[in-house]
N, CA and C of each residue as an Amber inpcrd file, in Angstrom:
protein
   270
 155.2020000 109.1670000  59.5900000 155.4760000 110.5110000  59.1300000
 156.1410000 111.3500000  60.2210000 155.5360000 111.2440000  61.6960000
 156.3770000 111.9410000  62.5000000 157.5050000 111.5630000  62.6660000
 157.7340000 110.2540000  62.8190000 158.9910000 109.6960000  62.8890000
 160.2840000 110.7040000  62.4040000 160.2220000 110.9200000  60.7880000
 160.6310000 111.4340000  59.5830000 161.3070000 112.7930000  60.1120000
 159.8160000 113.3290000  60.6610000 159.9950000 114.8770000  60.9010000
 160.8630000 114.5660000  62.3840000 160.7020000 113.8000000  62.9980000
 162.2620000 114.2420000  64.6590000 163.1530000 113.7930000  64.0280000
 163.5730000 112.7670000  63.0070000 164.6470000 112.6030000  62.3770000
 165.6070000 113.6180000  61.8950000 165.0240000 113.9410000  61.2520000
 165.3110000 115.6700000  60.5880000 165.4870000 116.5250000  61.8470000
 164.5340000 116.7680000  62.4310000 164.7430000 117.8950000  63.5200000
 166.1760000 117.5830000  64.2360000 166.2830000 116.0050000  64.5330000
 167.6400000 115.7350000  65.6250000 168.8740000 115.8840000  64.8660000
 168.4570000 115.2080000  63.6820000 169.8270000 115.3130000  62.5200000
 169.9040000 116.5670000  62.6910000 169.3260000 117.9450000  61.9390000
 169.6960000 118.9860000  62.0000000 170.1230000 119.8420000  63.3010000
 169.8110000 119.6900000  64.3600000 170.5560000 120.2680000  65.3010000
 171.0410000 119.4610000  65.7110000 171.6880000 118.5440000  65.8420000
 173.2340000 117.7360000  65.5040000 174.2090000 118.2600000  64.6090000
 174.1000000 118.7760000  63.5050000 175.1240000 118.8070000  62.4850000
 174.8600000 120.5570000  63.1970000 173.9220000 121.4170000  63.4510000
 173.7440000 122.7520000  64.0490000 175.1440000 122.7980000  65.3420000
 174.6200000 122.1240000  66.1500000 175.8390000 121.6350000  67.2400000
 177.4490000 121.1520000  67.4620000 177.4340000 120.0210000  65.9280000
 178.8180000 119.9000000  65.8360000 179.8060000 121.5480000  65.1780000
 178.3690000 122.0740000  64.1660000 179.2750000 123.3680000  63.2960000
 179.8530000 124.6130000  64.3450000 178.8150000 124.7050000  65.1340000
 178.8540000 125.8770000  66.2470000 180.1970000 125.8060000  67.2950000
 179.8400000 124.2540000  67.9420000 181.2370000 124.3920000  68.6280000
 182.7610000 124.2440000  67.9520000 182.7370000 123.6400000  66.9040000
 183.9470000 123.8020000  65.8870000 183.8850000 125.0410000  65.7370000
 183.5690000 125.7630000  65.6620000 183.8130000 127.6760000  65.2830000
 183.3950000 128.5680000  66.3780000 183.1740000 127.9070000  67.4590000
 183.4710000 128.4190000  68.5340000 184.7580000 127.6220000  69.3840000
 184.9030000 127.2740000  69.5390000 186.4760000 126.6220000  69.9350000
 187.5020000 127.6760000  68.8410000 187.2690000 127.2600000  67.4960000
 188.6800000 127.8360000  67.0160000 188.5840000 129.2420000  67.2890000
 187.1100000 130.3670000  67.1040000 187.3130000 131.9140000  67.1450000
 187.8000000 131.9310000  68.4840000 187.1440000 131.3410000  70.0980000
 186.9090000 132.2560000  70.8210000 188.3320000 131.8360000  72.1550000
 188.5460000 129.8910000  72.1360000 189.2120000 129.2230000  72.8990000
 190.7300000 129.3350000  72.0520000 191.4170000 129.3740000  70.5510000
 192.3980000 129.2290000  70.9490000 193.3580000 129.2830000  71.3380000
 193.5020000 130.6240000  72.4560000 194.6080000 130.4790000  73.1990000
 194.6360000 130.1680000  74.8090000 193.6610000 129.3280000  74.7020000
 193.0560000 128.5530000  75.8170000 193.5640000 127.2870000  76.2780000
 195.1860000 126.5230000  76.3670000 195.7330000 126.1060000  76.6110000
 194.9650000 124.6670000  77.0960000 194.2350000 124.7320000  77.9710000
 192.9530000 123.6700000  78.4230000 192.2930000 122.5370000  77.7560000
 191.9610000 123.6770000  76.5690000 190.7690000 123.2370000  75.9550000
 192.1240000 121.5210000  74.6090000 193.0060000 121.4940000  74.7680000
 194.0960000 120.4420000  74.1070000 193.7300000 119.4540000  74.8840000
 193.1190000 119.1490000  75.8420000 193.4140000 118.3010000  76.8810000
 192.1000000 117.1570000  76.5590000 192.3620000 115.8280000  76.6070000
 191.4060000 114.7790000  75.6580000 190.1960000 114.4660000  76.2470000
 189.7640000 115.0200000  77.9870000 189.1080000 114.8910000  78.2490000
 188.0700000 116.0070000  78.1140000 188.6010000 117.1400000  77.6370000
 187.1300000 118.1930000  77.1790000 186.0610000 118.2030000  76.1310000
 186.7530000 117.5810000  75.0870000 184.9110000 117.6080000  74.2880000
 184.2580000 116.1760000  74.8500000 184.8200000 115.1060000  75.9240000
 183.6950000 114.1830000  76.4280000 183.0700000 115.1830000  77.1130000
 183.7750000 116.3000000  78.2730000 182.8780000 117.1300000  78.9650000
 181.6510000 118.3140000  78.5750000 182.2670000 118.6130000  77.4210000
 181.4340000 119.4860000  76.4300000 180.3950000 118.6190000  75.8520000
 180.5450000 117.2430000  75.2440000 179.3770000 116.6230000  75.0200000
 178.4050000 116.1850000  76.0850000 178.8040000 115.4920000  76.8570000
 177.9410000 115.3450000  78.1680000 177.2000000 116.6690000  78.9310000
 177.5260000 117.8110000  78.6740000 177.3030000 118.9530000  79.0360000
 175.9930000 119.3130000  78.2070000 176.5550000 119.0870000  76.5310000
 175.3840000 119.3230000  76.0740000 174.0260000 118.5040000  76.1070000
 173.9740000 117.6150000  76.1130000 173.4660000 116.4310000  76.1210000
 172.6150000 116.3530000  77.4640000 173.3850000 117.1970000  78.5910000
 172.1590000 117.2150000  79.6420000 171.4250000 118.0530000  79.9440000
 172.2760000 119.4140000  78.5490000 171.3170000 120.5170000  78.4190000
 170.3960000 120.4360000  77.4730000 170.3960000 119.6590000  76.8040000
 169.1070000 119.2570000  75.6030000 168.3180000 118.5390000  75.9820000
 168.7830000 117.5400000  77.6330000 167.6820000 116.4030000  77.2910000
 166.0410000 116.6480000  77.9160000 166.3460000 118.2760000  78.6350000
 164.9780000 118.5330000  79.0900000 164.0660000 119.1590000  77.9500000
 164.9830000 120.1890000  77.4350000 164.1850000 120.3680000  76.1340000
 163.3940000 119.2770000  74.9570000 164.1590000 117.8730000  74.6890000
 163.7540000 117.3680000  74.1670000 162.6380000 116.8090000  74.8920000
 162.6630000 116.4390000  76.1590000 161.7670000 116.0610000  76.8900000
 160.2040000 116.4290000  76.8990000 160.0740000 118.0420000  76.4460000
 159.6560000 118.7220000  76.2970000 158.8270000 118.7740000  74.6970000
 159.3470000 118.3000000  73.8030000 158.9560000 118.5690000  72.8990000
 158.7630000 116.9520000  72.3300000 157.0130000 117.0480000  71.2990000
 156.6630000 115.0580000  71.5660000 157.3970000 114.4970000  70.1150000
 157.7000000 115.4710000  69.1050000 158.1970000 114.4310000  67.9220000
 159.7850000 113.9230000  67.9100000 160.2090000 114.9670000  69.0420000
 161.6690000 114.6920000  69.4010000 162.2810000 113.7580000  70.3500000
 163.0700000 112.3820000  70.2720000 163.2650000 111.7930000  71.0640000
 164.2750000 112.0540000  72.3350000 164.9100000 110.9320000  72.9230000
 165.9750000 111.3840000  74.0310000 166.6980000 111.2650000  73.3180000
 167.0010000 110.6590000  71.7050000 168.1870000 110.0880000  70.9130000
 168.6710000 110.9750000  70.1800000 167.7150000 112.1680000  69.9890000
 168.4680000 113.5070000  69.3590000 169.0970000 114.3120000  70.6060000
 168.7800000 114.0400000  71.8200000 169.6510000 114.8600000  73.2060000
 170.8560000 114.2210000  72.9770000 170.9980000 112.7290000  72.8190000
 172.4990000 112.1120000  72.9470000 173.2970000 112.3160000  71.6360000
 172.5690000 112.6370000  70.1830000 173.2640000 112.6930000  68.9330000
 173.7070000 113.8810000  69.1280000 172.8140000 115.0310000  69.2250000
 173.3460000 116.6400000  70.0030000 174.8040000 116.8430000  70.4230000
 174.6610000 115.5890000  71.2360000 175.8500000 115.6900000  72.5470000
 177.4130000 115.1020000  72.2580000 176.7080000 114.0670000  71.1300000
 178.0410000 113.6010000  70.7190000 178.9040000 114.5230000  69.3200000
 177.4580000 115.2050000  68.5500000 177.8290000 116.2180000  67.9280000
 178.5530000 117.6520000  68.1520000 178.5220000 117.5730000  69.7810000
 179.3510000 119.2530000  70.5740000 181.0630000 118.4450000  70.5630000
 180.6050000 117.0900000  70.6370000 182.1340000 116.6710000  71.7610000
 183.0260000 116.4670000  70.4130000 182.1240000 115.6740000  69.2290000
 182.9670000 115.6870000  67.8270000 183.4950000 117.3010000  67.7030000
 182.5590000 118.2610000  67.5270000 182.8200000 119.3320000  66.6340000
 184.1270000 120.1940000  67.9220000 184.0690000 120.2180000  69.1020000
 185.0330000 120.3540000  69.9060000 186.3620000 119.8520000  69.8920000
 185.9740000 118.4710000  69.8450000 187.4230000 117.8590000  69.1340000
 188.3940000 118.4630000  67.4220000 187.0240000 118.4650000  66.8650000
 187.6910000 119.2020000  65.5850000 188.1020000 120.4410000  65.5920000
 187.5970000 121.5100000  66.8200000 188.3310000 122.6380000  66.6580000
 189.6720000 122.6370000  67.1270000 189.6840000 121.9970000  68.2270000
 190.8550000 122.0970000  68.8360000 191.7690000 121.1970000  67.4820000
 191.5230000 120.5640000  67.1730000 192.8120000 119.3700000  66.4070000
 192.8790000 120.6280000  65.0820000 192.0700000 121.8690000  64.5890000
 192.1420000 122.5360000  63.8210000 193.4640000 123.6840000  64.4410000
 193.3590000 124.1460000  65.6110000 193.9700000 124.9150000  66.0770000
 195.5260000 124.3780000  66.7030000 195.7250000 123.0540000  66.6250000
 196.9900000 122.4250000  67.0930000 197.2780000 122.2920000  65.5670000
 196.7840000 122.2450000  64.5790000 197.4900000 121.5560000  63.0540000
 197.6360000 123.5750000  62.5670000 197.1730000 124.0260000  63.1130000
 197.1560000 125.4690000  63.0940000 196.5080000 125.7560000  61.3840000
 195.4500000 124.9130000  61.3400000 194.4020000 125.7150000  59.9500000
 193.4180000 126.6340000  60.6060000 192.8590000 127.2740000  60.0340000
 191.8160000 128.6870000  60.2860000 190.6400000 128.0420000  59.5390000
C-alpha cells in the first residue's frame, strides 16, 4: 500500500516539475539566447534532482527514484519550452 502512495507522490511531482519548467522557460527565459543551447535542460535536470534528493531523503514513503524522475522531468519540460519558443508557439 505504501508502495502505491510514493508512486503517486513521485509521479505527481514529476509531471508538477516537467509542467512548471515548460512555463517557466517559455514566460520568463525567452529572450534568453542561452537557454537554445543542448546542454541546459541536462543542467536543469541534474540541478533538480540534487535539489530533491535531500528532501526525498527526508521523507520514508518517497524513494531516491522520484529525486531522479523529478529531475528528468525539469530537463524534459525545459527542453520542451525552449523547442516551444524556437518553433515560436505560446
Amino acid at each position: 500500500m505504501f508502495e502505491v502512495i510514493g508512486l503517486v507522490v513521485g509521479g505527481a511531482a514529476a509531471v508538477y516539475g516537467y509542467i512548471q519548467s515548460r512555463s517557466f522557460v517559455k514566460r520568463r527565459l525567452r529572450y534568453v539566447d542561452s537557454i537554445q543551447k543542448s546542454a541546459i535542460p541536462v543542467l536543469a535536470g541534474a540541478a533538480a534532482a540534487i535539489v530533491a534528493a535531500p528532501v526525498v531523503a527526508l521523507l520514508p514513503l518517497i524513494g531516491p527514484p522520484a529525486a531522479i524522475a523529478f529531475g528528468l522531468a525539469v530537463g524534459a519540460g525545459t527542453h520542451a519550452g525552449a523547442r516551444d519558443i524556437r518553433d515560436g508557439r505560446d
